[in-house]
C-alpha positions in Angstrom: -83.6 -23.6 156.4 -81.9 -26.8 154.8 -77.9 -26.3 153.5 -77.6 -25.0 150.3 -80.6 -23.1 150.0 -79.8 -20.1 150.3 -76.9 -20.2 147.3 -79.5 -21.7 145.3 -82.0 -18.8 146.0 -78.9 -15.9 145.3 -78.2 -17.3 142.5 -81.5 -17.4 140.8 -81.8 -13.9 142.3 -78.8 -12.4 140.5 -79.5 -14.1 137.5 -83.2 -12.6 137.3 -81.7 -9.5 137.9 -78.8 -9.5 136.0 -81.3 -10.7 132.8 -83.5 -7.4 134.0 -81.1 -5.4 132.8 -81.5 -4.3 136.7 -77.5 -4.8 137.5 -75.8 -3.1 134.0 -74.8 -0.1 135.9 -73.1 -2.2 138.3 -71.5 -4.5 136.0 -70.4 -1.4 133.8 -68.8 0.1 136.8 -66.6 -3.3 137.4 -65.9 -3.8 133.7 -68.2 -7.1 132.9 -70.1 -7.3 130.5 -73.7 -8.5 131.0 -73.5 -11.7 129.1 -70.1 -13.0 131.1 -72.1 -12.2 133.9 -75.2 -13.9 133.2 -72.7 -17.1 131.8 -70.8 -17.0 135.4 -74.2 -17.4 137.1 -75.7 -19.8 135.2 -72.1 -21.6 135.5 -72.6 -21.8 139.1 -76.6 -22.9 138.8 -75.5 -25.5 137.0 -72.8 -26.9 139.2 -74.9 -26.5 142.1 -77.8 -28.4 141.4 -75.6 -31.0 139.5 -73.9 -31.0 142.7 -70.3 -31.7 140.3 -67.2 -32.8 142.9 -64.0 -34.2 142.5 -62.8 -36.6 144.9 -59.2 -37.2 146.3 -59.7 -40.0 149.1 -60.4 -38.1 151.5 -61.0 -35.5 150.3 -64.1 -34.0 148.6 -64.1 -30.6 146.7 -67.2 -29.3 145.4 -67.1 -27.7 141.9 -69.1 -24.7 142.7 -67.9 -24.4 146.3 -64.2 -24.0 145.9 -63.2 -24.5 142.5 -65.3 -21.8 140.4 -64.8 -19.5 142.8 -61.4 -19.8 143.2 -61.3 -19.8 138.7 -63.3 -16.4 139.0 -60.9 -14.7 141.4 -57.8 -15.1 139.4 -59.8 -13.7 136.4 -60.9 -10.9 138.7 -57.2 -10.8 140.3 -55.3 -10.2 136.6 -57.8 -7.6 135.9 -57.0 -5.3 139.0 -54.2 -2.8 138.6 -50.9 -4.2 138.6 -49.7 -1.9 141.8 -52.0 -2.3 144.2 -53.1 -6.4 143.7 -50.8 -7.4 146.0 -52.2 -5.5 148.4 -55.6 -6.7 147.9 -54.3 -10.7 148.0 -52.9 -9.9 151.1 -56.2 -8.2 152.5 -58.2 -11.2 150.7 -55.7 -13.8 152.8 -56.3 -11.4 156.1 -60.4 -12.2 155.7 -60.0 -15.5 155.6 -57.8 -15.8 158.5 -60.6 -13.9 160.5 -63.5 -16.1 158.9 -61.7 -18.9 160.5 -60.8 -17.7 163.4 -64.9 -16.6 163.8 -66.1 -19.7 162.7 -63.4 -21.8 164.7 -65.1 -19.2 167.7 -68.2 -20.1 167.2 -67.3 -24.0 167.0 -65.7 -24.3 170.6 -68.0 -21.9 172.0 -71.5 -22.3 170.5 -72.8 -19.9 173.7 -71.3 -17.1 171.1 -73.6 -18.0 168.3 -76.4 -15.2 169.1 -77.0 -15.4 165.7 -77.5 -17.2 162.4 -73.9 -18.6 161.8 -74.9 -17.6 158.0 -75.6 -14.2 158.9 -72.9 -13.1 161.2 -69.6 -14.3 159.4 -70.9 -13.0 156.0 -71.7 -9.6 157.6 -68.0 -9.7 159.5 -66.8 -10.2 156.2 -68.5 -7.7 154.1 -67.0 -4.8 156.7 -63.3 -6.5 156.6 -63.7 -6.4 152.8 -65.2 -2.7 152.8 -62.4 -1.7 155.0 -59.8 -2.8 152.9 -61.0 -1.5 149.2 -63.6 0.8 147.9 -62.9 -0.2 144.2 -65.8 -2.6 143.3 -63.5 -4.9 141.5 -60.8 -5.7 144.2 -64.3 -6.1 147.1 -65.5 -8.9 144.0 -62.4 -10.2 144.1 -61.6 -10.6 147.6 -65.3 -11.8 148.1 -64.7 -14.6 145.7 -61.1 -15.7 147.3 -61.5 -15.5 150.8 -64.7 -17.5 151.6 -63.4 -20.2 149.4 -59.9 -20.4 151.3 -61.3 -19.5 154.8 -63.7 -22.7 154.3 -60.7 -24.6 153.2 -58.9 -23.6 156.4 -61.9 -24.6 158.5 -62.6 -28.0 156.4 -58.8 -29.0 157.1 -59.4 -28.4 161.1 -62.7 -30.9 160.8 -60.2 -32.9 159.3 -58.4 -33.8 161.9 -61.5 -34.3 163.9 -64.3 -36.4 161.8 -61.5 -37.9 159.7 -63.3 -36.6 156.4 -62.3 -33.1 154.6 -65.2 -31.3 152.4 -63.9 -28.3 150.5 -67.1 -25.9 149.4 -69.9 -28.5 151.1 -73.3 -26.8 150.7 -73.0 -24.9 154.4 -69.7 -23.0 152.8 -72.0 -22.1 149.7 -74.3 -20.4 152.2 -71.4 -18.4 153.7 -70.1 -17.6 149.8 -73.5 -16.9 148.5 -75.0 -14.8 151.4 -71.9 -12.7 151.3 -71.9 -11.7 147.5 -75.4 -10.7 148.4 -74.6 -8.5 151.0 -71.7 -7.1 148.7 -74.2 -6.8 146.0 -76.5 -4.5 148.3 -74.0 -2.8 149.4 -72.8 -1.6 146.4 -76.3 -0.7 145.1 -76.4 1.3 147.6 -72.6 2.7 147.5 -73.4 3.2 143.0 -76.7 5.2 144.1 -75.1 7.4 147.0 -72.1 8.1 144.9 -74.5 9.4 141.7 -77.0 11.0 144.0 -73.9 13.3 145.3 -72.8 13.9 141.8 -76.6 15.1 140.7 -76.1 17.5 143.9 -73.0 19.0 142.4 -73.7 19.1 139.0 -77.5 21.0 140.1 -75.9 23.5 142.3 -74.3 25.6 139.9 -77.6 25.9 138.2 -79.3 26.9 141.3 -76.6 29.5 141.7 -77.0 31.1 138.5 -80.9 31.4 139.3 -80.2 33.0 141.9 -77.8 35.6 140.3 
């Protein structure tokens, strides 16, 4: 599968759902209102197949790779709860350390690679994120921060070896895309889990009173 396609096909994904109506209960849950929603998306469509960049000799920074991610996250980051944010930038810096560190692995020892470079680090960061938080803002959050600076960590070590620097090339939209998926699934399936426990307590009493 070529670079950049899967972004391309998680976006259009979302979107569909998110014009469903299929992703309110989510978006309720995290405070954001459909239509921002369906504006970020179509803000990120747009960029990608554009393919907007801004270019600092030598460096290249893709609009939707690095810099709309990085715009989202602070608006995610001054919506979390003053006492705790902190905490959640330093467990957003702490994934992108280990994103690097895997995918600095994985470039000196490609023997390691068992697996779909696209699939493993999102997945390794999905479980660092779920570790940290269970609030669904803070997981967004950190989603949207730590792929976009754990590329730029990775993009400054090629640096040094291809003489070029790409911040957010279409690869790193892969890695960015497939993990909001996986954090999207996951928390369809968190949102369900969490109301099918709360239909079991509120039916119990009513079975008890059967009973009686």
């Amino acid at each position: 599968m070529n670079e950049g396609t899967i972004a391309i096909l998680s976006q259009w994904s979302l979107l569909c759902l998110a014009w469903m109506g299929s992703m309110d209960a989510q978006l309720q849950e995290l405070g954001i209102a459909p239509k921002r929603m369906l504006a970020v998306i179509c803000s990120f469509l747009l960029c990608t197949f554009v393919s907007w960049k801004l270019y600092f000799a030598p460096i290249e920074v893709s609009l939707s790779g690095t810099v709309l991610p990085l715009i989202y996250s602070a608006c995610l980051y001054a919506r979390l709860h003053q006492p705790r944010r902190r905490l959640y930038l330093v467990g957003a810096c702490a994934t992108a350390v280990l994103l690097f560190w895997l995918r600095w692995l994985f470039f000196s020892d490609p023997i390691l690679l068992f697996w779909d470079e696209r699939v493993i680090v999102p997945a390794v960061g999905i479980l660092s994120i779920l570790a940290i938080s269970r609030h669904g803002g803070a997981q967004l959050f950190q989603v949207m921060f730590s792929l976009p600076l754990a590329d730029a960590l990775y993009s400054l070590f090629e640096w040094k070896l291809s003489g070029s620097c790409r911040f957010g090339d279409d690869f790193a939209q892969d890695l960015l895309w497939s993990t909001i998926s996986l954090w999207s699934i996951a928390s369809v399936v968190r949102f369900t889990a969490m109301r099918f426990v709360k239909w079991r307590k509120a039916a119990s009493p009513h079975s008890d009173q059967r009973r009686w």
